[in-house]
C-alpha positions as CSV (number, residue, x, y, z in Angstrom):
1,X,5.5,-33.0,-16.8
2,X,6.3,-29.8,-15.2
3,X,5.8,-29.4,-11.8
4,X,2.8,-26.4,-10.8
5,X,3.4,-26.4,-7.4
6,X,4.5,-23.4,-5.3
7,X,5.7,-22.1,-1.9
8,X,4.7,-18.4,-1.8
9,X,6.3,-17.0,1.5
10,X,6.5,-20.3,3.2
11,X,2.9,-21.1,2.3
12,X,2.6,-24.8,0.3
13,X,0.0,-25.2,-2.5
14,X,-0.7,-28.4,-4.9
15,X,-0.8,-25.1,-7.3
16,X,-0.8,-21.3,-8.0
17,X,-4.5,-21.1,-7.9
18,X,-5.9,-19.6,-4.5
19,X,-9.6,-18.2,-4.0
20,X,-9.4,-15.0,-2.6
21,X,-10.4,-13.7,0.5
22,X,-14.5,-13.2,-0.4
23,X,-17.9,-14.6,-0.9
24,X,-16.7,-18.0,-3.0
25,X,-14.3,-18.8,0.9
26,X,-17.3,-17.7,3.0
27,X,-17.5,-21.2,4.6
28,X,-16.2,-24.7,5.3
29,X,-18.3,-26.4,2.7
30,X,-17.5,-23.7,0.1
31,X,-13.5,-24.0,0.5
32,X,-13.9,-27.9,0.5
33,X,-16.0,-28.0,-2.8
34,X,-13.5,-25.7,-4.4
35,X,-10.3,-28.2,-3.7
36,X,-12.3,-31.0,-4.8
37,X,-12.4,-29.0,-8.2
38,X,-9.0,-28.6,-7.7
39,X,-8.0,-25.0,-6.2
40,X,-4.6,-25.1,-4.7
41,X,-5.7,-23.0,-2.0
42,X,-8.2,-20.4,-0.4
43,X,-7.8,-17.4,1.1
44,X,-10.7,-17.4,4.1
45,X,-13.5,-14.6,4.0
46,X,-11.9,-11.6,6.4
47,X,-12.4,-12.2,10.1
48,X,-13.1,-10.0,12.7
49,X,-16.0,-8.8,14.7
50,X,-18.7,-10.3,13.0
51,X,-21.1,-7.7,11.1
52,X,-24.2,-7.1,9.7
53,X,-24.0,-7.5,5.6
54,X,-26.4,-4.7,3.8
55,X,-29.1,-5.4,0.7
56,X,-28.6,-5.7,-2.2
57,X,-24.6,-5.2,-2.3
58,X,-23.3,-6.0,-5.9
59,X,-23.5,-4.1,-9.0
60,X,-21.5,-4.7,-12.4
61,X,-20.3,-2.8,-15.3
62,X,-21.7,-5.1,-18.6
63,X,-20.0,-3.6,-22.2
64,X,-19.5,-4.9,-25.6
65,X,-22.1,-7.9,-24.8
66,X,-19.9,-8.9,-22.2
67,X,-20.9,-9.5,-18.2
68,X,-19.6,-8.0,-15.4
69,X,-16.3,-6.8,-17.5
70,X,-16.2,-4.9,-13.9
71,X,-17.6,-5.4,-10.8
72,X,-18.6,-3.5,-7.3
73,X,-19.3,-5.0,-4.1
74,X,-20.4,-2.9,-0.9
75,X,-20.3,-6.5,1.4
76,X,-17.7,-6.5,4.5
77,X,-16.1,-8.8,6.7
78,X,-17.8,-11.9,7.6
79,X,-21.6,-11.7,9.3
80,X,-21.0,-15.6,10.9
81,X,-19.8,-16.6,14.2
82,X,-16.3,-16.8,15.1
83,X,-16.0,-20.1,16.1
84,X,-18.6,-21.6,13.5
85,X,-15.2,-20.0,11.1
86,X,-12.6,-22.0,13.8
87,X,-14.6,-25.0,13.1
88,X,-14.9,-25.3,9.5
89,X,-11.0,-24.1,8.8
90,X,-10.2,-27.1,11.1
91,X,-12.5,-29.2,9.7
92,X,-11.0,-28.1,6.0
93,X,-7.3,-28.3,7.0
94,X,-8.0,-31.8,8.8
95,X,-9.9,-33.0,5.4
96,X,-7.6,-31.4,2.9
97,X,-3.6,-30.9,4.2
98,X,-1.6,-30.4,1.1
99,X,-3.8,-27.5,-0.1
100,X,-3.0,-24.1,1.3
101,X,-5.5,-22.2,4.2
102,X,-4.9,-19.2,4.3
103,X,-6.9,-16.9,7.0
104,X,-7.4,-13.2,6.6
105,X,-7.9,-11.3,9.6
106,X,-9.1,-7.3,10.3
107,X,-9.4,-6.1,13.8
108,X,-8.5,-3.0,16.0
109,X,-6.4,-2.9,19.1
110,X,-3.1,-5.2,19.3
111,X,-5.0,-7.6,22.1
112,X,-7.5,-8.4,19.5
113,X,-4.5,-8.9,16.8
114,X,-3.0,-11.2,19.3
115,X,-6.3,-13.1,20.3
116,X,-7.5,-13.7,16.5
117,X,-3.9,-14.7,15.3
118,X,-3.5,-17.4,18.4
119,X,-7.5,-19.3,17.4
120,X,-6.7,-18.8,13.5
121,X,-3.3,-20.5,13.9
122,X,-4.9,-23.4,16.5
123,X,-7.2,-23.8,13.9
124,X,-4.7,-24.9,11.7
125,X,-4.4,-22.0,9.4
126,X,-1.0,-22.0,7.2
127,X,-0.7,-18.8,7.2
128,X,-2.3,-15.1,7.6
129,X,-3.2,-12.4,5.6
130,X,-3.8,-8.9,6.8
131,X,-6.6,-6.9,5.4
132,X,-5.0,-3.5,5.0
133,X,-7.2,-3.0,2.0
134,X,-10.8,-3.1,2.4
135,X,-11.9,0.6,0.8
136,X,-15.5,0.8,2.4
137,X,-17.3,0.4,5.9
138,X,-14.5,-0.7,7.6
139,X,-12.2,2.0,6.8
140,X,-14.4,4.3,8.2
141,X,-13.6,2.4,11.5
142,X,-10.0,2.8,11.6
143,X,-9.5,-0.4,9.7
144,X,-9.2,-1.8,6.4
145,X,-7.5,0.4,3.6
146,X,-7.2,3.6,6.5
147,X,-4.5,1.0,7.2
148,X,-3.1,0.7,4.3
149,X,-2.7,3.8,3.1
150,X,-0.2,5.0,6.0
151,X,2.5,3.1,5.4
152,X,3.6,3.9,9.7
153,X,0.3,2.5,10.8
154,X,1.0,-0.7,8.1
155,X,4.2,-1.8,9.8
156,X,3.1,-1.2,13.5
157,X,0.1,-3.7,13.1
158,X,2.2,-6.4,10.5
159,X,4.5,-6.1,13.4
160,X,2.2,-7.2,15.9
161,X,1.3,-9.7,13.6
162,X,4.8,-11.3,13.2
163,X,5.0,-10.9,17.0
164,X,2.4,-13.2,17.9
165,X,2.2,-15.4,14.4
166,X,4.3,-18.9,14.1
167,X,2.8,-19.3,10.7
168,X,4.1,-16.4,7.2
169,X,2.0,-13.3,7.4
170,X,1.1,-11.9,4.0
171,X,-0.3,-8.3,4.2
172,X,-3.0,-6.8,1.7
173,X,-2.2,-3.8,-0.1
174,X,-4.8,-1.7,-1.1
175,X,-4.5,-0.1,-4.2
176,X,-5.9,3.4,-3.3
177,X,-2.9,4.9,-3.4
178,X,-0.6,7.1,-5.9
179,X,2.6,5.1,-5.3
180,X,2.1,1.4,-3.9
181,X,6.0,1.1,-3.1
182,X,6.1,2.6,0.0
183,X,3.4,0.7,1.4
184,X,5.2,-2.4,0.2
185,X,7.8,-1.6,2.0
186,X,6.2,-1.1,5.0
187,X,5.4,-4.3,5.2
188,X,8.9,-5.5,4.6
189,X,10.0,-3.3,7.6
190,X,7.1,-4.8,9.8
191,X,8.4,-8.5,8.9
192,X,6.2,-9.3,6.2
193,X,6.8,-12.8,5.0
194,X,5.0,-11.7,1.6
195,X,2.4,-9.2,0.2
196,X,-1.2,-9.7,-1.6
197,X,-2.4,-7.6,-4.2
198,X,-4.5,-5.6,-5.0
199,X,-7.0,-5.4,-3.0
200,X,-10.5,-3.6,-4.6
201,X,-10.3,0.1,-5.9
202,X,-12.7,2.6,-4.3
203,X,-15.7,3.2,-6.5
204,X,-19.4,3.5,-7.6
205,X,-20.4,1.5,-10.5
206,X,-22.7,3.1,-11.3
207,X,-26.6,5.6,-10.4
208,X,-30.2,4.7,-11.0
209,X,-31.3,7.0,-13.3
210,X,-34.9,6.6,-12.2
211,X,-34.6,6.6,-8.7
212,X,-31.7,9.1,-9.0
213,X,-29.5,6.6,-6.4
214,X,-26.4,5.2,-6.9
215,X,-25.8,1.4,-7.2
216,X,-26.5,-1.0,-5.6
217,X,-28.9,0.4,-4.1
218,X,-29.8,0.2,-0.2
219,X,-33.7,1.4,0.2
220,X,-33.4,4.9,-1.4
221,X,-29.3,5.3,-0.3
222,X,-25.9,3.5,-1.5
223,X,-22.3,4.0,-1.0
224,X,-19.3,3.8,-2.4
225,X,-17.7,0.1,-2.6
226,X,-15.0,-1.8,-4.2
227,X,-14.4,-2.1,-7.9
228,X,-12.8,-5.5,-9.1
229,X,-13.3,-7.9,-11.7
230,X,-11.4,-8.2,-15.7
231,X,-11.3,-4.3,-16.0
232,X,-8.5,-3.9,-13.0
233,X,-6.7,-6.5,-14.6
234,X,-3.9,-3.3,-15.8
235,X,-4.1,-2.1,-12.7
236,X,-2.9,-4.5,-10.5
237,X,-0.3,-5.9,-12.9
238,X,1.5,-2.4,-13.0
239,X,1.7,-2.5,-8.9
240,X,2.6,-6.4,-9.0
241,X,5.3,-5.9,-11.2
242,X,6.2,-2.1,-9.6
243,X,7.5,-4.1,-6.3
244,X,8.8,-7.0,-7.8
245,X,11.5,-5.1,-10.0
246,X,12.0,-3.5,-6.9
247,X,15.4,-4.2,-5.0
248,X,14.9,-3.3,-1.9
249,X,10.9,-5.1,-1.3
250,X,12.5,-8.4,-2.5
251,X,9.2,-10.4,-0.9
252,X,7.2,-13.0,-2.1
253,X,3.7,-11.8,-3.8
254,X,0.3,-13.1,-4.5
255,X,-1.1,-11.5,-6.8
256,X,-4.8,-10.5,-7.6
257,X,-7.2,-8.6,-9.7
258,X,-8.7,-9.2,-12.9
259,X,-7.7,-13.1,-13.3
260,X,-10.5,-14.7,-15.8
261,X,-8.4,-17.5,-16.9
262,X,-5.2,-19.4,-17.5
263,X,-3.2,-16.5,-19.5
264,X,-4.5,-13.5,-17.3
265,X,-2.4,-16.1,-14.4
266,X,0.8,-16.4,-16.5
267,X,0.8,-12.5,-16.9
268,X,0.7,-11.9,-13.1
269,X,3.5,-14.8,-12.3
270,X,5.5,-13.4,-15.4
271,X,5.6,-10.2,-13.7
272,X,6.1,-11.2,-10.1
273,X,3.6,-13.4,-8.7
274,X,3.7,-16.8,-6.8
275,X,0.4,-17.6,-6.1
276,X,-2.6,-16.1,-8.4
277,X,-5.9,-15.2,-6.4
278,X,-9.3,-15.2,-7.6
279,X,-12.6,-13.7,-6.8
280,X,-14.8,-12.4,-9.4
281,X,-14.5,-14.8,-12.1
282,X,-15.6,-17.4,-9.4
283,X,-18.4,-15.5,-8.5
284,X,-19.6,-15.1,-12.4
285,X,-18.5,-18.4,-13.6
286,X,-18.0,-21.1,-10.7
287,X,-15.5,-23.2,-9.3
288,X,-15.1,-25.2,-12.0
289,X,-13.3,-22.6,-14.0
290,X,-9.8,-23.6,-11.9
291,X,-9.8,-27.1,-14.2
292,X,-9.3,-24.7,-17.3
293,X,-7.0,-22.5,-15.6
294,X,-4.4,-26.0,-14.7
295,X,-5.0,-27.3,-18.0
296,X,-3.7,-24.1,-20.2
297,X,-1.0,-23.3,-17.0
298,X,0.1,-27.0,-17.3
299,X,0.5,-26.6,-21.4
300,X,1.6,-23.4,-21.8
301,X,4.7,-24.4,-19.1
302,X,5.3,-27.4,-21.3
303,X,5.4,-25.5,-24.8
304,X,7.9,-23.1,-23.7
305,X,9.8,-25.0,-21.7
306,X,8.7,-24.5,-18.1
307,X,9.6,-27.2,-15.6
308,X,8.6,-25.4,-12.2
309,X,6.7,-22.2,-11.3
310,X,9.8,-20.7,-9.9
311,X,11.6,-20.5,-13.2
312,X,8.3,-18.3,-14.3
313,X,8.4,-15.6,-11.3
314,X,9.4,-12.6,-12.6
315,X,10.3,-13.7,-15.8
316,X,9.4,-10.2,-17.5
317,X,10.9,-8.1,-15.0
318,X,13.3,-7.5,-17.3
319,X,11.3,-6.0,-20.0
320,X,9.6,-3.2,-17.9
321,X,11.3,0.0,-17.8
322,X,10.8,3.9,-17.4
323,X,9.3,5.3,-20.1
324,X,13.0,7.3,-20.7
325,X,14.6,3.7,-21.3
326,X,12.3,3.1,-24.2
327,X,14.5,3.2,-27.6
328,X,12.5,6.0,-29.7
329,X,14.2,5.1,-32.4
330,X,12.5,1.6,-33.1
331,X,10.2,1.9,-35.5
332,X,6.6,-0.3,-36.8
333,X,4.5,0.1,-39.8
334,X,0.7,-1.3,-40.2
335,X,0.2,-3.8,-42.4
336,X,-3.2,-4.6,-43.7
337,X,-3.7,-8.5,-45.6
338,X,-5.9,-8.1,-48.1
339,X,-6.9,-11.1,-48.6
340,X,-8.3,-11.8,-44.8
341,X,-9.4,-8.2,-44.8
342,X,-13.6,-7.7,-44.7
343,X,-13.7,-4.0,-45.9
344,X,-15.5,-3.0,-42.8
345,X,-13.8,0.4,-42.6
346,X,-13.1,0.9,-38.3
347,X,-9.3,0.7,-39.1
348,X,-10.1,4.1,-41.5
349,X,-13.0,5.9,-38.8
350,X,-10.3,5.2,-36.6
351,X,-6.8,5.9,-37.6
352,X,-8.4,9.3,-39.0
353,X,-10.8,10.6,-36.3
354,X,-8.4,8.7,-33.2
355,X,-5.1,8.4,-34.4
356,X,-2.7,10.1,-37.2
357,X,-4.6,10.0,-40.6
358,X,-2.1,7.2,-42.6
359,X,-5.0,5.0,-43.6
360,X,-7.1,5.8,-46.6
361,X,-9.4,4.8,-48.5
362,X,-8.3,2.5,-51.8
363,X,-7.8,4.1,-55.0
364,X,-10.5,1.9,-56.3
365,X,-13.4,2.4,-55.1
366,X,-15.4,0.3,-56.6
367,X,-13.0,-2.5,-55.1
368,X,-15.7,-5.6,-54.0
369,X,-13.6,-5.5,-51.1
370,X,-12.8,-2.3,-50.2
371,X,-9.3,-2.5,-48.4
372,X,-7.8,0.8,-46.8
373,X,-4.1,1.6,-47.8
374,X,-1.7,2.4,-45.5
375,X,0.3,5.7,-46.3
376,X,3.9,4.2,-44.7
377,X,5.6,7.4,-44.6
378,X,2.7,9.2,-42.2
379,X,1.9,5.8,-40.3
380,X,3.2,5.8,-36.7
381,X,2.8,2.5,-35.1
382,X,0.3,3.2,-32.7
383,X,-1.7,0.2,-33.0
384,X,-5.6,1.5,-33.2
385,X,-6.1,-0.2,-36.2
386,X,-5.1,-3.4,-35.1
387,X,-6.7,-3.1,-31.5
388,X,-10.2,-2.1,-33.4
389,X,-9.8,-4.7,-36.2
390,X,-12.4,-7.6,-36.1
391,X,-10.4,-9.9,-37.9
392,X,-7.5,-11.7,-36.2
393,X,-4.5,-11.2,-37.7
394,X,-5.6,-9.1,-40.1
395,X,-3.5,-6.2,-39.4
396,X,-0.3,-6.8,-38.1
397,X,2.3,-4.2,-36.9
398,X,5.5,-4.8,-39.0
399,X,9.1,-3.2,-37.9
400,X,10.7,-0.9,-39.9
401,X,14.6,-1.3,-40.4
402,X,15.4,2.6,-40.6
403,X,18.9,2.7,-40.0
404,X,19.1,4.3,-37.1
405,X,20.8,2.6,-33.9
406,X,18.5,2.5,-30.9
407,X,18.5,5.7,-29.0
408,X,16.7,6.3,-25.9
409,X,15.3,9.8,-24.2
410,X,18.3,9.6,-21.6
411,X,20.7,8.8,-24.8
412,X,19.0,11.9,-26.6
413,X,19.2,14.7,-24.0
414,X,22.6,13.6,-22.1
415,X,24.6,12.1,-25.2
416,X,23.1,13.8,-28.0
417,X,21.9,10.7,-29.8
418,X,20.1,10.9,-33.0
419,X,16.5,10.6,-33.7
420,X,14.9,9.5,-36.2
421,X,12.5,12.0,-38.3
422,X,8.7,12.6,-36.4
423,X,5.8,11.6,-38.4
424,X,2.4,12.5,-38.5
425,X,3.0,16.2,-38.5
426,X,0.2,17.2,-39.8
């Protein structure tokens, strides 16, 4: 059986799975239900000077009869008492000591760094995690992503941090940024043990057209908040994998953003991550969901040989490159099966109004089925037809054997490599 357990920076989990640092870890009893359904760890709702929360504060994007494919959240740090938090994360550790508390932290001055770090770690918290990221209300304070987004201020505070912490600090990059590796590396230079990302991107979700407001609406105002959910998924596996193919970061990540279920996981530790956070899909779906997540993490380890998490980290590293790397000379075709075919026509609307005009309509047209031909000498590979094709496996994208050897950008400009002939010129 293979073993799912991890150690991300120094911090012990029965599993990848961690809720992150929101509204499903807002409380003892919440943190405690979600290990009895078998999380391997939480990430405690920020802590800092408690505020006042705002009404409503959520909004979602809902498309292709799916809900919340994105979501928007204008809620802050936590709005309980301090030590009612110290209370329940002892209570939690004492009840539950193989799964992993994490505690995530956002204050000002370096006394209140060192005053939260010393009751979060006497409350038995395994480790910390610095909210750098946060990209509404509390930036506007000094804190939160205003942090993260100067990579000077970022290592002065996740040095404090590592000054006064005898547990792994993790720090929380925000992804409202052009480049996240110098920020990562920031927090290398301050001491990091590890990084978390992404945190949410800045955004409204959306305006009342009625009311002429944005959403969600506060009385007859909004703001902008955080955007999160399935549809940042690309997003924060591009900035995962962006430090860890990076020599120099070399750290331990957690990554977040997007996660819906067992797969979206295995993409994030293929590309870098230890741990796996979640947040939205909690929020839409429940606790519960983490059972599926172990079940398909657990098989797909055994069908492909997996014995520990470790052996996963990274394991796709390899296959991300510059864009220059790519060998232009590799080639694909579309192939359409006729017989699973349906004669619906989006590959044709497609390919001809969004793509390069290869597929046509049959030479038959009074066919009963109505299959498009592809034209193999215009087709370039793009993949439109298949990605709008309502039919599994009906269209497939077949390579070509061309006879040309693989030549890349670099290879073309520096070496003079061949290329083979464009298509689609018309």
């Amino acid at each position: 059986m293979p073993d799912i357990s991890i150690n991300c920076a120094g911090i012990r989990s029965p599993n990848p799975f961690w809720l992150a640092s929101a509204p499903p870890a807002n409380s003892g009893a919440q943190v405690q239900r979600a290990f009895d359904h078998g999380w391997g760890g939480a990430v405690w709702k920020t802590l800092g000077q408690p505020i006042q929360n705002v009404s409503s504060r959520f909004g979602a994007v809902n498309y292709g009869g799916k809900n919340a494919i994105g979501f928007n959240n204008i809620e802050l740090i936590t709005d309980r008492p301090l030590e009612t938090n110290f209370k329940e994360i002892y209570d939690t550790k004492k009840k539950y000591p193989k799964h992993a508390v994490v505690v995530s932290l956002m204050v000002e001055t370096k006394e209140e760094w060192r005053d939260i770090i010393k009751r979060s770690i006497d409350a038995g918290a395994d480790g910390l995690e610095l909210n750098f990221g946060c990209p509404h209300g509390m930036c506007e304070r000094g804190m939160g992503s205003a942090v993260g987004q100067e990579p000077t201020v970022n290592e002065r505070i996740t040095s404090w941090a590592k000054e006064y912490s005898s547990v792994p600090v993790l720090v929380k990059l925000t992804p409202n940024v052009g480049d996240i590796l110098p920020h990562g590396l920031a927090a290398r230079r301050g001491g990091a043990d590890g990084v978390s990302l992404i945190n949410t991107i800045k955004s409204i979700i959306g305006v009342d057209i009625d009311r002429f407001v944005p959403n969600p609406r506060v009385a007859d105002q909004s703001t902008n908040g955080g955007y999160c959910g399935a549809a940042v998924r690309p997003i924060a596996l591009h900035m995962v994998a962006q430090l860890a193919r990076c020599k120099e970061f070399g750290l331990p990540i957690s990554g977040i953003g997007g996660v819906t279920n067992w797969r979206d996981a295995v993409e994030f530790i293929l590309l870098g991550s230890t741990s796996v956070q979640v947040c939205t899909e909690v929020m839409l779906k429940g606790y519960r969901i983490v059972e599926d997540m172990i079940e398909g993490l657990d098989e797909y380890m055994r069908s492909h040989n997996f014995e520990t998490i470790d052996q996963m980290v990274g394991k796709a590293i390899p296959g991300y490159t510059e864009w220059g790397d790519l060998d232009l000379n590799y080639e694909t075709i579309a192939k359409i099966d006729d017989k699973s075919c349906i004669g619906c026509q989006l590959c044709l609307v497609a390919c001809h109004d969004g793509a390069h005009q290869c597929i046509h309509q049959p030479k038959d047209p009074s066919s009963a089925l109505r299959v498009p031909v592809v034209d193999e000498s215009e087709c370039v590979g793009c993949n439109l037809c298949q990605i709008v094709c309502p039919v599994p496996g009906c269209i497939t994208m077949e390579p070509v054997d061309n006879g040309f050897t693989p030549a890349t950008w670099n290879d073309h400009t520096t070496k003079g490599a061949a290329l083979r002939p464009k298509k689609g010129a018309h």
